[in-house]
DOLORO-824822 format. One record per residue (C-alpha): residue number from 0; x, y, z; residue in three letters. Coordinates in Angstrom, 3 decimals, decimal comma, padded with zeros to 6 digits. Layout:
residues N
     i       east      north         up    aa
   NUM          X          Y          Z   Ala
...
***
This chain:
residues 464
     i       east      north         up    aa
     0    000,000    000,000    000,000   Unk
     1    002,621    002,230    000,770   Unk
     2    002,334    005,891    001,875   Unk
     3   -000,160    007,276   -000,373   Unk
     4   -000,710    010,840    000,690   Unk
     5    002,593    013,579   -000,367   Unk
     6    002,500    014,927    003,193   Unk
     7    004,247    011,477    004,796   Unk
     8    007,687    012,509    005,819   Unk
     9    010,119    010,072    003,777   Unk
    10    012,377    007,963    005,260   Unk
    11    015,391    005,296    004,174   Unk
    12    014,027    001,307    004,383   Unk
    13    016,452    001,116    006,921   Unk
    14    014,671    003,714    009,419   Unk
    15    011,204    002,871    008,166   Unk
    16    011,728   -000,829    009,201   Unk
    17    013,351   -000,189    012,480   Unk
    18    010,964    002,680    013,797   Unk
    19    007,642    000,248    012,416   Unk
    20    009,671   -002,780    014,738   Unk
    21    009,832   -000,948    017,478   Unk
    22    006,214    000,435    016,883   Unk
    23    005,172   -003,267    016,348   Unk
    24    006,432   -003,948    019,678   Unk
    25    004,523   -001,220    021,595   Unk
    26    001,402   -002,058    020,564   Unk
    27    002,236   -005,938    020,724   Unk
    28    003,180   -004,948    024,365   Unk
    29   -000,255   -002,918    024,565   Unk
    30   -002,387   -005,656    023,437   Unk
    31   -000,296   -007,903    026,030   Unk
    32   -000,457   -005,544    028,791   Unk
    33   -004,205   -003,965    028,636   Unk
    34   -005,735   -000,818    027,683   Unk
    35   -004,858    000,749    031,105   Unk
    36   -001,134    001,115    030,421   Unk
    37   -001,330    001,904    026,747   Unk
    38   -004,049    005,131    027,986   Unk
    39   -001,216    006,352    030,347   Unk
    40    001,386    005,888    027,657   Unk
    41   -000,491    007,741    025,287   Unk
    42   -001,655    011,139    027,286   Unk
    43    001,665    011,082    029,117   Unk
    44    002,789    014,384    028,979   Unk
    45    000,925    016,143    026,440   Unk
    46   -003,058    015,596    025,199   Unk
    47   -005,458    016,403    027,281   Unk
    48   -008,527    015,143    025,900   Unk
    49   -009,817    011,543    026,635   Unk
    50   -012,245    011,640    023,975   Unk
    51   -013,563    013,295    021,166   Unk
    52   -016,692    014,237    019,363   Unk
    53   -016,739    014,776    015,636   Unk
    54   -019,557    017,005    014,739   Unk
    55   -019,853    016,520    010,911   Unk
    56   -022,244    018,490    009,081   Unk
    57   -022,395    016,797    005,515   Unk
    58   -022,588    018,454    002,785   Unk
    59   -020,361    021,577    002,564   Unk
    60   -021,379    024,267    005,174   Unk
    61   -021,028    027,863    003,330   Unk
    62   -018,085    029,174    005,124   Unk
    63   -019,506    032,457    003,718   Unk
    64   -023,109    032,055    005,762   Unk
    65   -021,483    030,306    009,039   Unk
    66   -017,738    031,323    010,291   Unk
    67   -015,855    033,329    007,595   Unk
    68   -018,707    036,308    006,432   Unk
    69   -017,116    039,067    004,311   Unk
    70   -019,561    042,235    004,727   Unk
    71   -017,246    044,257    002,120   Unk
    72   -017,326    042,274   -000,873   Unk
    73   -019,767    042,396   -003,748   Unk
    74   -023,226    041,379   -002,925   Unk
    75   -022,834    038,414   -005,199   Unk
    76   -019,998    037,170   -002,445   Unk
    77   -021,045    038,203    000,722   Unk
    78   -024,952    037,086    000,223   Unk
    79   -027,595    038,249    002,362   Unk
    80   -026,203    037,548    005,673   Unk
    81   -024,370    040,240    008,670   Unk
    82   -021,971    039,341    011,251   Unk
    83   -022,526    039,664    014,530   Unk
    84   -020,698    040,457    017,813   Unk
    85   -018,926    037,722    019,834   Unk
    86   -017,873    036,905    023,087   Unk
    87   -014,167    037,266    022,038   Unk
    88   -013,624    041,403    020,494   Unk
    89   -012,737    041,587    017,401   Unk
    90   -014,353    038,180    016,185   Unk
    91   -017,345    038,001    013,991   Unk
    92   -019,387    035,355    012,869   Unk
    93   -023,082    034,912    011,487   Unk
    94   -025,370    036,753    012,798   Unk
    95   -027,800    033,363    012,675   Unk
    96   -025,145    031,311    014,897   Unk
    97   -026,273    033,852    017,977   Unk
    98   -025,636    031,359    021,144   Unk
    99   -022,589    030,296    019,519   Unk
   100   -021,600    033,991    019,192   Unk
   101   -022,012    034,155    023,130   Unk
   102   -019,066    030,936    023,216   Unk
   103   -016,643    032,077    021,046   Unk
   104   -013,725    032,168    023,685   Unk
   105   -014,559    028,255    023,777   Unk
   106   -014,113    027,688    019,829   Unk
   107   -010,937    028,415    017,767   Unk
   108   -012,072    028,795    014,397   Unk
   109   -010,205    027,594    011,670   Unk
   110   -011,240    030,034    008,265   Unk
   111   -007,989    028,672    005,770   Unk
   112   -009,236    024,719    005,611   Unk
   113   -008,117    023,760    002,391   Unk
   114   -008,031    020,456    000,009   Unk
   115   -008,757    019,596   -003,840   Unk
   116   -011,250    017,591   -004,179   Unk
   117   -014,992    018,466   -005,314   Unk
   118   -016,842    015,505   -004,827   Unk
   119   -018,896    014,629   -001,665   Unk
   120   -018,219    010,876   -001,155   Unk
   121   -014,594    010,689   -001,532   Unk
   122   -014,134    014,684    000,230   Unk
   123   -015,469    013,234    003,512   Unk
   124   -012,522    010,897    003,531   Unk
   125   -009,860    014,312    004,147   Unk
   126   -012,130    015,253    007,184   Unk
   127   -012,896    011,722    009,036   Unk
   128   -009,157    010,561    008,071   Unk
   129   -006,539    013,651    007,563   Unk
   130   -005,756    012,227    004,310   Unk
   131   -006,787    011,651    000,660   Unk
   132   -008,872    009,028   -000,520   Unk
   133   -007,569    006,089   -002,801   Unk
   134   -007,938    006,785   -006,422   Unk
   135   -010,666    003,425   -006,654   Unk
   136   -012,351    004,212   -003,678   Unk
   137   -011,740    000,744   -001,940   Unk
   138   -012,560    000,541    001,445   Unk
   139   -009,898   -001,861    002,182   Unk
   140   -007,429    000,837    000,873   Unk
   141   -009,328    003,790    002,643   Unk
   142   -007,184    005,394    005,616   Unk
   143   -008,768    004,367    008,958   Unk
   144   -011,335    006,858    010,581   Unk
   145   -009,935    009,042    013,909   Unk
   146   -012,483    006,587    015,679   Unk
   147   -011,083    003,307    014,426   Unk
   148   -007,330    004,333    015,653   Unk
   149   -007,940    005,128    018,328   Unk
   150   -010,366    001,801    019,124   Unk
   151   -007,087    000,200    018,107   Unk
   152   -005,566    002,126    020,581   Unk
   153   -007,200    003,171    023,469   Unk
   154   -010,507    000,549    024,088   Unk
   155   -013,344    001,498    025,665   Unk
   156   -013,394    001,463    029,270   Unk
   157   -016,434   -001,142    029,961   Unk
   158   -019,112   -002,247    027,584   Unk
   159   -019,578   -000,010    025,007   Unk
   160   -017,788   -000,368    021,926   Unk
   161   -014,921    002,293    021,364   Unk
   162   -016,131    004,210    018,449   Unk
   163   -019,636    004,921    017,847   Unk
   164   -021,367    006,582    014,925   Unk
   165   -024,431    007,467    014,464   Unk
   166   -026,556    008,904    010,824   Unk
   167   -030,145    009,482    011,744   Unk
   168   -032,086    008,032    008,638   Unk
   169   -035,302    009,039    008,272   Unk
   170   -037,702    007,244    006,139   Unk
   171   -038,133    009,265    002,707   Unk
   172   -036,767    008,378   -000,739   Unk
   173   -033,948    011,031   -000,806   Unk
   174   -030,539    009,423   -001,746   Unk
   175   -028,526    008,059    001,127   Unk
   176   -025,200    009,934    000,453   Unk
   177   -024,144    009,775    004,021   Unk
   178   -023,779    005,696    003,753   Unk
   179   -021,866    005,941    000,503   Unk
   180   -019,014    008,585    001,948   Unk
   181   -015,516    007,559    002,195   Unk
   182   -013,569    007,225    005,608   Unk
   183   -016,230    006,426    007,793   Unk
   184   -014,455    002,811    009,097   Unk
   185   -011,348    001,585    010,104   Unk
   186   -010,147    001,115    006,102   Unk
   187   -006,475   -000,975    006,154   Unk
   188   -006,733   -001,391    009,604   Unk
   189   -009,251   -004,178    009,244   Unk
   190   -012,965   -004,268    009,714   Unk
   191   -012,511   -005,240    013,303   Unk
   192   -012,698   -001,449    014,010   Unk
   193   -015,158   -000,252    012,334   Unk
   194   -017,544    002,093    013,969   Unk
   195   -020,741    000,581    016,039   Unk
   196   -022,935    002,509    013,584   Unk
   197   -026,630    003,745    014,537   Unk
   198   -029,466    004,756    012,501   Unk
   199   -032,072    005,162    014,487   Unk
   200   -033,825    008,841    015,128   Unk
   201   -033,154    009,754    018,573   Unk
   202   -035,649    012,176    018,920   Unk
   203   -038,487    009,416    018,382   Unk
   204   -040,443    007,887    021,300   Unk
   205   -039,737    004,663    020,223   Unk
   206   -035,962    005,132    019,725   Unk
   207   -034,172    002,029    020,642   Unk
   208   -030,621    000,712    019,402   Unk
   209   -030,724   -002,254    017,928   Unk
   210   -032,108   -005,288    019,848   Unk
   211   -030,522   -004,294    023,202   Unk
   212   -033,491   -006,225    025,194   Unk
   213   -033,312   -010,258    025,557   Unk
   214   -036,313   -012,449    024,182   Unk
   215   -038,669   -013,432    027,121   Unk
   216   -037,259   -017,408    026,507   Unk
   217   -033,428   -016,408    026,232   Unk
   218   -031,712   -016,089    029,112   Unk
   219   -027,599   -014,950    029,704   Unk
   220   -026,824   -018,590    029,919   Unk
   221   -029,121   -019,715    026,900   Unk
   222   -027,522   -016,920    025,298   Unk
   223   -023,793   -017,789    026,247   Unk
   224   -024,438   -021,107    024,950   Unk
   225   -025,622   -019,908    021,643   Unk
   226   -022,133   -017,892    021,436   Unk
   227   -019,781   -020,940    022,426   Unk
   228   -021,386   -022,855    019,009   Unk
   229   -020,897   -020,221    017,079   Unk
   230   -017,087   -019,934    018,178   Unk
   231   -017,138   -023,486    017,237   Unk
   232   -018,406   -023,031    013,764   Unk
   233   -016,295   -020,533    013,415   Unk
   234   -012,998   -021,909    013,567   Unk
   235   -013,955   -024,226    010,834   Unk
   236   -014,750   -021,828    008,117   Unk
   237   -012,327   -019,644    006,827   Unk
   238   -013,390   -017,267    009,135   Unk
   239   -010,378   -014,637    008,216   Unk
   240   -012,057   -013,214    005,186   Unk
   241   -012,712   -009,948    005,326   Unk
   242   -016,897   -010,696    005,202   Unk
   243   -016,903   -012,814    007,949   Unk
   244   -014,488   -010,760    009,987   Unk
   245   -017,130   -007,894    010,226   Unk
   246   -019,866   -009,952    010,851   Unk
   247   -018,012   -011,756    013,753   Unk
   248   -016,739   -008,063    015,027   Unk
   249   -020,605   -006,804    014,729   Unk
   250   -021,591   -010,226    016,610   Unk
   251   -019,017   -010,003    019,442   Unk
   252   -020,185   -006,120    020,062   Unk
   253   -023,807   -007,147    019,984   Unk
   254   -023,517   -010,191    022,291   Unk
   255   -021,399   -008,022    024,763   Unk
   256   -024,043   -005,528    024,746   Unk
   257   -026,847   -008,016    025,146   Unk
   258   -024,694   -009,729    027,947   Unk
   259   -024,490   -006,272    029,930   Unk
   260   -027,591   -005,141    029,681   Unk
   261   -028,695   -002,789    032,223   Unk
   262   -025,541   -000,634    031,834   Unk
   263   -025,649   -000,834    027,883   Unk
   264   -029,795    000,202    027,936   Unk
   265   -028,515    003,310    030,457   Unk
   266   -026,279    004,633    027,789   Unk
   267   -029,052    005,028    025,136   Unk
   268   -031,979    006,062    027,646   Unk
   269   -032,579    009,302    026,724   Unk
   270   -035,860    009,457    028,904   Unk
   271   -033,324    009,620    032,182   Unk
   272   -032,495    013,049    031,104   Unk
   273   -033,928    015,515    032,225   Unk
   274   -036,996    017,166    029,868   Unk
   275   -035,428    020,872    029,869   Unk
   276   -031,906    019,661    029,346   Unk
   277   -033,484    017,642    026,017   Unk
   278   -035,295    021,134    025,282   Unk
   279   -031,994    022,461    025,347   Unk
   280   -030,135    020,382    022,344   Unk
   281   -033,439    020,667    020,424   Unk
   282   -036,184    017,889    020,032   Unk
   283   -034,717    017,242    016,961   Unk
   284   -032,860    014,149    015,327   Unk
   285   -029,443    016,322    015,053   Unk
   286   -029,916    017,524    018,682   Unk
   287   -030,638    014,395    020,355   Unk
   288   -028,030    012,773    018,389   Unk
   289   -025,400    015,003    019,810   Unk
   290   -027,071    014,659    023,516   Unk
   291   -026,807    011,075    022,732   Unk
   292   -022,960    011,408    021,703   Unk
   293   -022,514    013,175    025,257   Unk
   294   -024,181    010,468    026,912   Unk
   295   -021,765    007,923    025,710   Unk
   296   -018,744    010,028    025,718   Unk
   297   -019,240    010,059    029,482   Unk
   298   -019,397    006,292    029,708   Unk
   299   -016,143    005,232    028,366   Unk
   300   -016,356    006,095    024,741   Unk
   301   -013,135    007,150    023,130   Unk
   302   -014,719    008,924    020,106   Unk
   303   -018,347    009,516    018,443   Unk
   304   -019,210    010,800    015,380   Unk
   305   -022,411    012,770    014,749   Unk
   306   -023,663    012,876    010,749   Unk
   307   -026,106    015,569    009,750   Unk
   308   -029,824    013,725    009,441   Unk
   309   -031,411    013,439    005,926   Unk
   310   -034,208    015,698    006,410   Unk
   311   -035,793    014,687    003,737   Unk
   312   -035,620    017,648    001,525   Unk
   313   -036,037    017,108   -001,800   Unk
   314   -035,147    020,363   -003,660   Unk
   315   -031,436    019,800   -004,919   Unk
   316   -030,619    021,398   -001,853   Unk
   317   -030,326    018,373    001,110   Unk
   318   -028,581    018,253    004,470   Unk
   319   -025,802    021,340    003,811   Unk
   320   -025,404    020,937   -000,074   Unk
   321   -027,125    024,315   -000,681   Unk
   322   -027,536    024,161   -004,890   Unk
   323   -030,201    026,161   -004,141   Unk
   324   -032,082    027,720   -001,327   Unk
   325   -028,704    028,769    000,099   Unk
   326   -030,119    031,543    002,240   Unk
   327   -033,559    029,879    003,389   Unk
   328   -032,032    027,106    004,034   Unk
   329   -028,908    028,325    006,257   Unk
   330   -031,487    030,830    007,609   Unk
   331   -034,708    028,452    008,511   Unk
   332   -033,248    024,813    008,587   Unk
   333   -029,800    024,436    009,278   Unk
   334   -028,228    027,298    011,254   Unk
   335   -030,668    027,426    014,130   Unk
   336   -030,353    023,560    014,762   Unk
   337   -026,592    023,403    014,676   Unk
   338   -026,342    026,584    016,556   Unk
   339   -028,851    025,179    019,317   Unk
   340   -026,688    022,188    019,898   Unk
   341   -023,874    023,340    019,547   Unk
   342   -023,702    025,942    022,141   Unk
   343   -026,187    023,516    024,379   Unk
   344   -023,211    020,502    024,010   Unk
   345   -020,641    023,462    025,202   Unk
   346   -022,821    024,510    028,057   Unk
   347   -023,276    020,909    029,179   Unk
   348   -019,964    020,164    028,892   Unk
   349   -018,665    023,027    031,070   Unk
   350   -021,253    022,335    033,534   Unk
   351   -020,047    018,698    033,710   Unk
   352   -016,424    019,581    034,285   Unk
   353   -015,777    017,712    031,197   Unk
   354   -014,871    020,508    028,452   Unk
   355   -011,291    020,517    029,414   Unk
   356   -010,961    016,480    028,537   Unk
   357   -013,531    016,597    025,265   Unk
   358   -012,041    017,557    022,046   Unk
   359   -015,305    018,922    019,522   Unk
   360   -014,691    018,774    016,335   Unk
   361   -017,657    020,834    013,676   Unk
   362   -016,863    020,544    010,420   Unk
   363   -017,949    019,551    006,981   Unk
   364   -016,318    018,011    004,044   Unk
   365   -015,703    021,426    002,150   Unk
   366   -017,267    024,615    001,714   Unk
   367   -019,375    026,502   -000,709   Unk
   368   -018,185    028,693   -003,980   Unk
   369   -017,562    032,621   -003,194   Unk
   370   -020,058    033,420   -006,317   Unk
   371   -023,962    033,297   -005,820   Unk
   372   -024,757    030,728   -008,790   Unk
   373   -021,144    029,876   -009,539   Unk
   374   -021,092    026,668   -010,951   Unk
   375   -018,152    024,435   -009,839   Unk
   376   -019,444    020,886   -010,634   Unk
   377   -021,938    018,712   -012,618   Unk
   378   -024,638    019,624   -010,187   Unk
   379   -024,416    023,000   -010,807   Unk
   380   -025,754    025,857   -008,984   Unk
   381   -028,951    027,531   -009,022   Unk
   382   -029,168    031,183   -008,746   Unk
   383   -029,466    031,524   -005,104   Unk
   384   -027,409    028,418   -004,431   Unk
   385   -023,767    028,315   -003,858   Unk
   386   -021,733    024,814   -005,277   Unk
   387   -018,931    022,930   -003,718   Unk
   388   -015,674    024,532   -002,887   Unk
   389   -012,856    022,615   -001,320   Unk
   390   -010,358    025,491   -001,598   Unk
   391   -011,226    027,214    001,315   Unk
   392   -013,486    026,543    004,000   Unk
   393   -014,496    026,435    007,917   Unk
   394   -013,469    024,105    011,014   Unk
   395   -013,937    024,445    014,571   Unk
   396   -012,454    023,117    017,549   Unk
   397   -013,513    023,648    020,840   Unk
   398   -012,513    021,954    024,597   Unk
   399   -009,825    019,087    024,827   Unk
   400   -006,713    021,585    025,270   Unk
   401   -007,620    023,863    022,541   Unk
   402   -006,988    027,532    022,629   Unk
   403   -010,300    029,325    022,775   Unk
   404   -011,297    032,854    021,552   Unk
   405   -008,913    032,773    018,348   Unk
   406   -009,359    032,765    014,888   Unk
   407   -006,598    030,870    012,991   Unk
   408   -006,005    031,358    009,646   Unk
   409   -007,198    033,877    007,030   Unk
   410   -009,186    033,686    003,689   Unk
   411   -008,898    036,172    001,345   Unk
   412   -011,421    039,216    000,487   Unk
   413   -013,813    036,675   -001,396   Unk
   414   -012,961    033,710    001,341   Unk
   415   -011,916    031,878   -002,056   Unk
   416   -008,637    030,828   -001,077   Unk
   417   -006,519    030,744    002,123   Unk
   418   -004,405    034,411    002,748   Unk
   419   -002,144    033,172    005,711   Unk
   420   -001,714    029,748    007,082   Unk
   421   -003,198    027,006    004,471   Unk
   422   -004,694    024,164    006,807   Unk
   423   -004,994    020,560    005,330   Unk
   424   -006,449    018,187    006,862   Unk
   425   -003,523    015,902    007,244   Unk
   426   -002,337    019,409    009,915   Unk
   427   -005,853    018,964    011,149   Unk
   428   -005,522    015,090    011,823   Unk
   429   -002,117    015,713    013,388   Unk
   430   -003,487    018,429    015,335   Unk
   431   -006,877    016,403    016,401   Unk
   432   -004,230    013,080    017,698   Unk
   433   -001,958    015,428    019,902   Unk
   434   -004,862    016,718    021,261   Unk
   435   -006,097    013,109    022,206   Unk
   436   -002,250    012,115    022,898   Unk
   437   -001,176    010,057    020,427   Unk
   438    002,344    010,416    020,058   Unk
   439    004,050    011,949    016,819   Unk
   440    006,288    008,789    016,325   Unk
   441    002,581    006,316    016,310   Unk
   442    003,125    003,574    013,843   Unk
   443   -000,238    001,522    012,989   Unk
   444   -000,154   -001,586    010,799   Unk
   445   -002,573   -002,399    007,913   Unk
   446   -004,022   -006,090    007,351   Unk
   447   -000,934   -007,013    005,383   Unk
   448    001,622   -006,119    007,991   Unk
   449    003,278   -002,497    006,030   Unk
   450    003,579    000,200    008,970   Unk
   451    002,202    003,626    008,232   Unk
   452    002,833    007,132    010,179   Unk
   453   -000,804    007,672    011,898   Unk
   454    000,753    011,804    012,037   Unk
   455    002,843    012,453    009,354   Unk
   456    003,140    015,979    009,888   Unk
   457    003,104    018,576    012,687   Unk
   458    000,248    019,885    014,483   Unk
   459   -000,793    022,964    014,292   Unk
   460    000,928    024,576    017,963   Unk
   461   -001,073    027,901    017,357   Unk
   462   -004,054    025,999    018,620   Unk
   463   -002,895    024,069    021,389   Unk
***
């Protein structure tokens, strides 16, 4: 497989194979040893986060409507949107992000994002990864998912698995682009860490997560039983190929669940919180999702990951992808959600004395072109839509050892390109694993044994 992204650091066979041996050995010695050690390894001296939350709002948030708004340009750039006022003086962001213009000197905003690629499905992969995709697409050749290193990593403490998804689907016939975007499992690292993925809307009465509840006539016992023949069975198929490897990892994590019951169902009973502090995320599927995330970040969960829901919009314009209805749409359907729970996840946090050890990550794949109707690919834009822009766009970070109250980064007049300080996302990755502690030296190995870097370059220390 080799290193296929231009930002790993080259080095001679020689080094290569004696830094990946001694890597080999560490996490030989980690799997040897327990999760315990390998925790205190990793955050020893630097990181300060113990988990993470990866807010990903899919389908290009207009850095021009959201976190980068340029009131002096030509009305055809700057839209119909003002800035507003923040916490911090001197920053301004939209003036439809209000409570999140109250928490600014929790979030440093990142305006000089940058990569090359257009398309949605394959994009994704620079956000969830820090790297580019693979030219076919192949998941086996896709880089693993923040989420799945670090379940290689650092396991979750208890029951719960260690990296946790979760794309509200709600039932209309709009395409299901979320499911078909690159980077969301563990890729070379092998299906056994992919993410515990949920679909289910959170905000419904009737939410449940998958069959977490034991048939009247199966008991633990009946149950264990049930898993010792299929252990049996198992070792005499070929059991190592790639199919039945994820269906055995999906079986182990649902057995485990179903074996632990009482503290699994806790996790994903929304009912035990309280009404107002639901009320306060929004009785929605994106704001329950990210109370949700909370809920299991506090129980042990190294890392969630919280897709935008599939409203169901059918008007070329669905979840962020703004073709048209750019302003209505920012304006009535997608701003005031992700503002709500957004500031409501930093309030809770703080309140919980856990903002200081959660890294939150809001992002999408890219952002949106500086022209009103500019048309950028073969969906086009209408004319009051904006079309997909990688070359310069908005991220956030917020808790976990960040900075607050900054802005890093600068676009330039038309926030078209980065000015000063270009991010990519392998910076952003590198960045995102310090924060979490995960040392700059971390060598994983893919399914066929060939080390790669898991930070090949430098984080960004401005943020820190």
């Amino acid at each position: 497989m080799g290193f296929p992204c231009w930002e790993f650091q080259r080095l001679s066979r020689r080094e290569l194979l004696r830094v990946g041996a001694l890597s080999w050995f560490a996490l030989d010695l980690h799997h040897w040893c327990g999760s315990a050690r390998a925790q205190s390894r990793l955050q020893a001296g630097f990181g300060k986060a113990k988990r993470c939350l990866l807010l990903f709002m899919w389908g290009g948030p207009s850095q021009l409507e959201t976190w980068d708004l340029k009131p002096e340009a030509p009305a055809e750039v700057r839209g119909e949107f003002r800035p507003i006022a923040t916490s911090v003086p001197g920053i301004q962001i939209s003036e439809h992000f209000p409570r999140l213009a109250e928490r600014v000197h929790h979030l440093a905003i990142i305006r000089s994002m940058t990569h090359t690629d257009v398309n949605h499905t394959s994009a994704t992969h620079y956000l969830l990864t820090g790297q580019a995709p693979p030219p076919d697409g192949d998941p086996r050749r896709q880089w693993p998912h923040y989420g799945a290193a670090l379940a290689k990593l650092r396991p979750s403490e208890g029951v719960l698995p260690p990296f946790v998804q979760m794309r509200p689907k709600l039932e209309n016939d709009v395409p299901r682009f979320v499911e078909q975007s690159q980077g969301q499992g563990a890729g070379w690292l092998g299906s056994a860490y992919d993410p515990w993925t949920i679909d289910a809307r959170p905000d419904q009465p009737d939410f449940q997560v998958a069959p977490l509840r034991l048939q009247p006539d199966l008991s633990i016992d009946r149950l264990q039983e049930r898993d010792a023949l299929r252990r049996r069975l198992r070792e005499q198929l070929m059991w190592k190929l790639d199919r039945v490897a994820r269906h055995e990892s999906a079986m182990e994590r649902a057995l485990e669940l179903l074996a632990n019951t009482v503290e699994s169902r806790d996790a994903f009973d929304l009912e035990a919180e309280p009404a107002n502090v639901r009320e306060q995320y929004g009785l929605n599927p994106h704001g329950q999702s990210v109370l949700l995330a909370r809920r299991l970040l506090e129980r042990g969960v190294p890392l969630v990951t919280v897709f935008w829901p599939n409203d169901g919009i059918k008007n070329v314009s669905v979840y962020w992808d703004t073709h048209s209805r750019n302003f209505i749409d920012h304006r009535d359907r997608l701003m005031p959600v992700a503002d709500q729970a957004f500031a409501a996840l930093l309030d809770d946090l703080q309140a919980r004395g856990m903002l200081e050890e959660t890294l939150v990550v809001w992002t999408g794949e890219f952002g949106r072109t500086p022209r009103v109707g500019q048309r950028n690919s073969d969906a086009g834009a209408g004319r009051d839509g904006r079309d997909h822009w990688p070359n310069c766009f908005s991220t956030v970070l917020a808790g976990g050892g960040i900075a607050g109250g900054q802005v890093y980064g600068k676009s330039d007049r038309h926030a078209a390109y980065p000015a000063e300080n270009p991010v990519h996302p392998a910076q952003l990755a590198a960045t995102i694993y310090h924060l979490l502690g995960v040392p700059q030296d971390q060598i994983l190995r893919d399914i066929g044994g060939r080390p790669h870097f898991l930070r090949p370059v430098a984080p960004i220390e401005d943020l820190l």
